[in-house]
C-alpha positions as CSV (number, residue, x, y, z in Angstrom):
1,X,139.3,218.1,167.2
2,X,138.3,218.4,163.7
3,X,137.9,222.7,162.6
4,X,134.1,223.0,161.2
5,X,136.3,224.6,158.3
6,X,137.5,221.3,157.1
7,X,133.7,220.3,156.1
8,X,133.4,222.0,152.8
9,X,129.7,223.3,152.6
10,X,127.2,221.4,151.2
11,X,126.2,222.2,147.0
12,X,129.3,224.2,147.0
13,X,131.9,223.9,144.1
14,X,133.1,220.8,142.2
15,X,133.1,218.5,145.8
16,X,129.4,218.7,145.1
17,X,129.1,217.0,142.1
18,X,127.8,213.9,141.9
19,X,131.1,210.7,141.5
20,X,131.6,210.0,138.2
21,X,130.0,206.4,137.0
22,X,132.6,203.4,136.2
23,X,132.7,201.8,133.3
24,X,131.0,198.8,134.5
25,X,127.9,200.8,135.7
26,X,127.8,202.5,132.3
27,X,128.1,199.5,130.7
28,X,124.9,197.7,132.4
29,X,123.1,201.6,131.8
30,X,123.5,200.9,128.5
31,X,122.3,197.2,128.0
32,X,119.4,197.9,130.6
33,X,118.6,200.8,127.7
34,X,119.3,198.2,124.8
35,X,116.8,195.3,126.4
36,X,114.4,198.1,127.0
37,X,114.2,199.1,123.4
38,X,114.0,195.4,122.5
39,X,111.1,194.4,124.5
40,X,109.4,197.3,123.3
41,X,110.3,196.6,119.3
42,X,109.0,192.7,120.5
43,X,105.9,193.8,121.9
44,X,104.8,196.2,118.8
45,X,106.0,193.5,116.1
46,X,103.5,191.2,118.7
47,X,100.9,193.2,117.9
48,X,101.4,194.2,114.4
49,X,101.2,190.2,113.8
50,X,98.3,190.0,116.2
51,X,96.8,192.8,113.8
52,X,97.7,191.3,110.8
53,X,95.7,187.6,111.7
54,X,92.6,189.3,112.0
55,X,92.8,191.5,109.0
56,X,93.6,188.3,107.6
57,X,90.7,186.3,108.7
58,X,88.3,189.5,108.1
59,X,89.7,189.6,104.5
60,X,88.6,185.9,104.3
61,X,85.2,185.9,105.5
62,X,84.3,189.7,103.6
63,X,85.3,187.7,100.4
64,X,83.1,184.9,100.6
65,X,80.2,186.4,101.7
66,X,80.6,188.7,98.8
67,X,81.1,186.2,96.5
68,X,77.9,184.3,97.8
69,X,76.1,187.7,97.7
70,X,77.3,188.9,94.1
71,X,75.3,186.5,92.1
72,X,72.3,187.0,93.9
73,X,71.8,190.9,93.4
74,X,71.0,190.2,89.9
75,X,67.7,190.9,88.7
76,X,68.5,192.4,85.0
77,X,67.5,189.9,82.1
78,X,70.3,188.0,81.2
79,X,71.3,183.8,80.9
80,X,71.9,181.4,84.0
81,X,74.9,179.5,83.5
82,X,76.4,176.5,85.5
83,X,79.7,174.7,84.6
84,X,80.0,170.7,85.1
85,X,83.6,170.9,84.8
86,X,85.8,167.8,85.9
87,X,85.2,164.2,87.1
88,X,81.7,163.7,88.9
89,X,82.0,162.4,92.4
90,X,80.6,163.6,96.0
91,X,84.6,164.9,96.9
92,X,85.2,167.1,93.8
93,X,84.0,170.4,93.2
94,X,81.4,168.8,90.7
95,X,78.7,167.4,93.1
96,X,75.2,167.4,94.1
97,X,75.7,169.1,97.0
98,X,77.6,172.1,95.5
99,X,75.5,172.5,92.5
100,X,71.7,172.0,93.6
101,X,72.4,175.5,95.3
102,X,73.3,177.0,92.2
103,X,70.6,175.3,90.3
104,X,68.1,176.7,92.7
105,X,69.2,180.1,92.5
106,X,69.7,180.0,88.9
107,X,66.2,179.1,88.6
108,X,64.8,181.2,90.9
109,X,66.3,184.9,90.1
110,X,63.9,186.4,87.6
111,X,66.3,187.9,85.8
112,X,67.5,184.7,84.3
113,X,65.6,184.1,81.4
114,X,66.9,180.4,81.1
115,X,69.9,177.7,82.7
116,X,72.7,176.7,80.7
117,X,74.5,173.7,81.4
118,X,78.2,173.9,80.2
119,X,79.5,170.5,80.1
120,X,83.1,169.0,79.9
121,X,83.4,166.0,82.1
122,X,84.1,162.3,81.1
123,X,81.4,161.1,83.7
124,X,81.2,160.0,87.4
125,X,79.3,158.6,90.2
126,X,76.1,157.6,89.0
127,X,74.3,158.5,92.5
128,X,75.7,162.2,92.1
129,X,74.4,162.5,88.4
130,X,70.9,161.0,89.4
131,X,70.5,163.4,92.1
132,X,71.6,166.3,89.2
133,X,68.9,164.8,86.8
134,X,66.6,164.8,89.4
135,X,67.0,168.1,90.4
136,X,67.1,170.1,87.3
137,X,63.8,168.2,86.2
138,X,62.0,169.4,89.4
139,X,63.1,173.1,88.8
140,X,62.1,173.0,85.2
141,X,58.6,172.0,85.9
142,X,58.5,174.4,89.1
143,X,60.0,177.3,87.2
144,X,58.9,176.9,83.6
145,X,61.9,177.8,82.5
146,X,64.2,176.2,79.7
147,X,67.7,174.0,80.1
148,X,70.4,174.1,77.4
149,X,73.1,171.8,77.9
150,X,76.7,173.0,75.8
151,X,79.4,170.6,75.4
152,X,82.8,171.6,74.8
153,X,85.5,168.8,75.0
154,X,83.5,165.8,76.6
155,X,80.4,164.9,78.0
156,X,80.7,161.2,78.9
157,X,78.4,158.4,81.2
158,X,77.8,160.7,84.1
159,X,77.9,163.5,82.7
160,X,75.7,162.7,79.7
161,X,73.3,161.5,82.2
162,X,72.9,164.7,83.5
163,X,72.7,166.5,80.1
164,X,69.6,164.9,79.2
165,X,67.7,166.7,81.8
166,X,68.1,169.4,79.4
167,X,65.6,170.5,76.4
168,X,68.2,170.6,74.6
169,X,71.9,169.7,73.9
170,X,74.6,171.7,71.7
171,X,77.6,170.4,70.8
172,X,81.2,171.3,68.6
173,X,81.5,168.7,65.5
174,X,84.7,167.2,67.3
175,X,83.1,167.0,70.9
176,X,82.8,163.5,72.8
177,X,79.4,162.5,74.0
178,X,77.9,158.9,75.0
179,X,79.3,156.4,76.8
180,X,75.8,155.2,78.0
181,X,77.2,152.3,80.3
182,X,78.5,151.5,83.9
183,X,82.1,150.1,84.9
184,X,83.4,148.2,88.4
185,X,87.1,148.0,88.1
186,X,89.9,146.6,90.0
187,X,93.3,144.3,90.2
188,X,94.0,140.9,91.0
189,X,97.1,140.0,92.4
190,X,96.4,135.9,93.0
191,X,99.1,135.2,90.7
192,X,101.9,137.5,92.0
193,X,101.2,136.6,95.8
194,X,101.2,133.0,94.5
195,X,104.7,133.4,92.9
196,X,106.1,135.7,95.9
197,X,105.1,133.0,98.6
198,X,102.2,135.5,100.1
199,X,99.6,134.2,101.8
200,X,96.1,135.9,102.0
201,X,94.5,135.9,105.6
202,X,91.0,137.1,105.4
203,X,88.4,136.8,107.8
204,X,85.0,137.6,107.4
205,X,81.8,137.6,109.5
206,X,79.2,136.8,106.7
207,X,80.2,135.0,103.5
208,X,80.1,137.6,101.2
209,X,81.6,140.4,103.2
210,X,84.9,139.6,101.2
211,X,83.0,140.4,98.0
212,X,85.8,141.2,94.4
213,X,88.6,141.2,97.2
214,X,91.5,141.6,94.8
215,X,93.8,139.5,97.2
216,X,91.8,136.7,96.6
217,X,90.4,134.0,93.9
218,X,87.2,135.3,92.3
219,X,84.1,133.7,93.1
220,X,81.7,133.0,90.0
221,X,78.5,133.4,92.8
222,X,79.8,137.0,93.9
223,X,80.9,137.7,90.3
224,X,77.6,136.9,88.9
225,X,75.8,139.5,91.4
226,X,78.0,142.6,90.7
227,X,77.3,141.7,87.3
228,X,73.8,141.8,88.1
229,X,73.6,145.1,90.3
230,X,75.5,147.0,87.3
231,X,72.9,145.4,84.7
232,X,70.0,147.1,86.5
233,X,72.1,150.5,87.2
234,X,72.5,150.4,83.4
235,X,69.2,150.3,82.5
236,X,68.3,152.5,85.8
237,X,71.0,154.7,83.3
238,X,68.7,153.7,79.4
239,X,65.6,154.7,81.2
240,X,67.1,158.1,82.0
241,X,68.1,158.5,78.5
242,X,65.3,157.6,76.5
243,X,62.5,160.0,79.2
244,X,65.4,162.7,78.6
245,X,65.6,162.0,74.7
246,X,62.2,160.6,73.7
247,X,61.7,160.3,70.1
248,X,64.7,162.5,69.3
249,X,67.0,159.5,70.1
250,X,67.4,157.0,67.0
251,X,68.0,153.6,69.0
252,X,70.2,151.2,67.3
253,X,72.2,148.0,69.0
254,X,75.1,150.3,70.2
255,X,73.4,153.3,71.0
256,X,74.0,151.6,75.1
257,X,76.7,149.5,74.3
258,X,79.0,152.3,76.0
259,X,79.8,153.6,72.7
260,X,81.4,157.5,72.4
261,X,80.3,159.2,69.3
262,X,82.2,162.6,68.2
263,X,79.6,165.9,68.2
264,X,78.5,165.3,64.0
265,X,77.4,161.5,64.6
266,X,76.0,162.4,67.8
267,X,73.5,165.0,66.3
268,X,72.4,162.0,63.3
269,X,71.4,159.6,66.0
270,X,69.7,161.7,68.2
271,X,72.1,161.8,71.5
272,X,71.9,165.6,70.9
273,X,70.4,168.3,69.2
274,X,72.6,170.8,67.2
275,X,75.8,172.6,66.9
276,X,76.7,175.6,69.1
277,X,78.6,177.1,71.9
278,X,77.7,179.5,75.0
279,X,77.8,182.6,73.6
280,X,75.8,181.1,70.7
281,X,73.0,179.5,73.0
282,X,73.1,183.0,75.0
283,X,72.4,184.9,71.7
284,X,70.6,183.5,69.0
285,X,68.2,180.6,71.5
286,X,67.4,182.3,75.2
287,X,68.4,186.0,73.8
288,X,69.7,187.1,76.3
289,X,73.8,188.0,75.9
290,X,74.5,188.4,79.2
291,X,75.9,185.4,81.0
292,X,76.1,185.0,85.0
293,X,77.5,182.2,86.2
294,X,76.2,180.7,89.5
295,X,78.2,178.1,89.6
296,X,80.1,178.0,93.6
297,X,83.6,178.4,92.5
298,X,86.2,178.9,95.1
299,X,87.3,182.2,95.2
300,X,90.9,183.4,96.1
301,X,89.6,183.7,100.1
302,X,88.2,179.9,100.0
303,X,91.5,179.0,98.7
304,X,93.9,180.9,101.2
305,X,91.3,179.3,103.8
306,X,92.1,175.7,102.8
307,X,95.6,176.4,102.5
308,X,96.1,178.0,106.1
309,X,93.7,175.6,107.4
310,X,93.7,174.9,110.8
311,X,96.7,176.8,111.7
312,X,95.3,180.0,110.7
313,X,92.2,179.4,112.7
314,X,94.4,178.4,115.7
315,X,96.4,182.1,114.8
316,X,93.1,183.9,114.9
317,X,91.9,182.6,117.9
318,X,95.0,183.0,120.0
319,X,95.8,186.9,118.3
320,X,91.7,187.6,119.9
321,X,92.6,185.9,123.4
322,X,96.5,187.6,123.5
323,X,95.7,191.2,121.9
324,X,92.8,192.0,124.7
325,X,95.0,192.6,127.5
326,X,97.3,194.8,125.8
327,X,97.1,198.5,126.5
């Protein structure tokens, strides 16, 4: 029979103390503690990135509807400009539907006390410079207000159609204007398939559907129509010209021969009007030295935008879905 004095009593002296913890239990304390303080370090770098994708996109969007915003808010006197910079075509940055906006602002702030065109492209699609033409003539007569064109380096086919909607066109001595004309280009490769052994299979439903293929042998009939459809834009292109010029322009054999004349020959035969640059027209013709330019150029947010494209849209959306249940 066991003595009651053999049970030591309870909270009394070392016996009381709790057993000491093997190493294997303090080993799984301490990576329970070490995957604790990971998931937490996870989940606030989680959110920092979450964070970070909508300062992003916020960043973005506050920069171009500042940038859109900015030209607007000026009413001081001062000169309208718009740069044709760069080949003319409906996927470049120099196209009717970027640039009508900007005309129509221009125009329509009252602060701008004329537009100024500032030209340096070696031409484009004809359909994009008509549209231009048309446009500027439109908010001349709606407006009353004056058009300079300025050519720096170039202002060739295209984009001298466009300059002519101007009153008047300055020029440097050495700058490029002209090339009153209209091109269709391509390749045939008849003779190299011919040599290689290459047969051309093409079927068509309707007999000119295969119109200037380049894999095939030219047709005189087809030939003879393209040939046709760029004589009557050309003079669509002549009749643009001479309205634009009037009795200014000195016609001579070559003056729609496609023909580039540097800025000095261009003034004798009437393409243009005089020497000067920007700051000169600003100045000394609308007087009025201060120069805002409404032409849409993409700002550093536009850019970033294209460049993340997709991917940062995807980011945003999934940081606004993931960060809401986060406490």
């Amino acid at each position: 029979m066991m003595n009651e004095r053999d049970d030591p009593p309870l909270g009394s002296g070392a016996s009381a103390r709790a057993p000491m913890a093997t190493p294997v239990e303090s080993a799984l304390e301490r990576l329970a503690a070490e995957l604790v303080q990971e998931k937490r370090a996870e989940r606030r770098w989680r959110v920092f990135f979450r964070l970070a994708w909508l300062l992003l996109v916020a960043v973005l969007l506050v920069g171009m509807v500042f940038q859109r915003a900015h030209v607007g808010a000026t009413s001081a006197p001062h000169t309208a400009l718009i740069e044709v910079r760069g080949e003319i075509a409906a996927d470049t940055e120099v196209n009717a539907e970027s640039l009508l906006g900007a005309l129509k602002n221009a125009f329509e702030d009252p602060g701008a006390q004329a537009v100024v065109l500032r030209i340096n492209s070696p031409g484009g699609s004809p359909v994009q410079a008509g549209i231009l033409n048309d446009e500027i003539r439109r908010l001349k007569a709606l407006h009353k207000k004056r058009v300079y064109a300025v050519v720096e380096d170039i202002c060739a086919s295209g984009a001298y159609y466009i300059a002519v909607a101007a009153d008047e066109i300055f020029v440097d001595k050495a700058s490029l204007v002209g090339s009153v004309g209209v091109l269709m280009d391509g390749f045939g490769f008849t003779g190299a398939m011919e040599k290689l052994g290459i047969e051309r299979r093409l079927l068509t439903a309707g007999e000119n559907k295969g119109m200037l293929d380049p894999f095939s042998p030219q047709n005189e009939r087809q030939q003879a129509y393209a040939k046709e459809m760029l004589k009557q834009i050309h003079q669509q292109f002549i009749r643009v010209v001479r309205e634009g010029r009037g009795e200014r322009l000195k016609e001579t054999a070559e003056t729609f021969s496609g023909l580039v004349w540097n800025g000095e020959d261009a003034v004798k035969i009437g393409l243009v009007d005089k020497f000067g640059n920007l700051d000169f027209v600003a100045r000394e013709v609308v007087k009025a030295e201060d120069i805002i330019d409404y032409t849409p150029h993409e700002n550093v947010a536009e850019r970033l935008a294209k460049r993340f494209g997709a991917a940062m849209g995807q980011g945003a959306v999934r940081a606004l879905r993931e960060l809401a249940p986060l406490r």
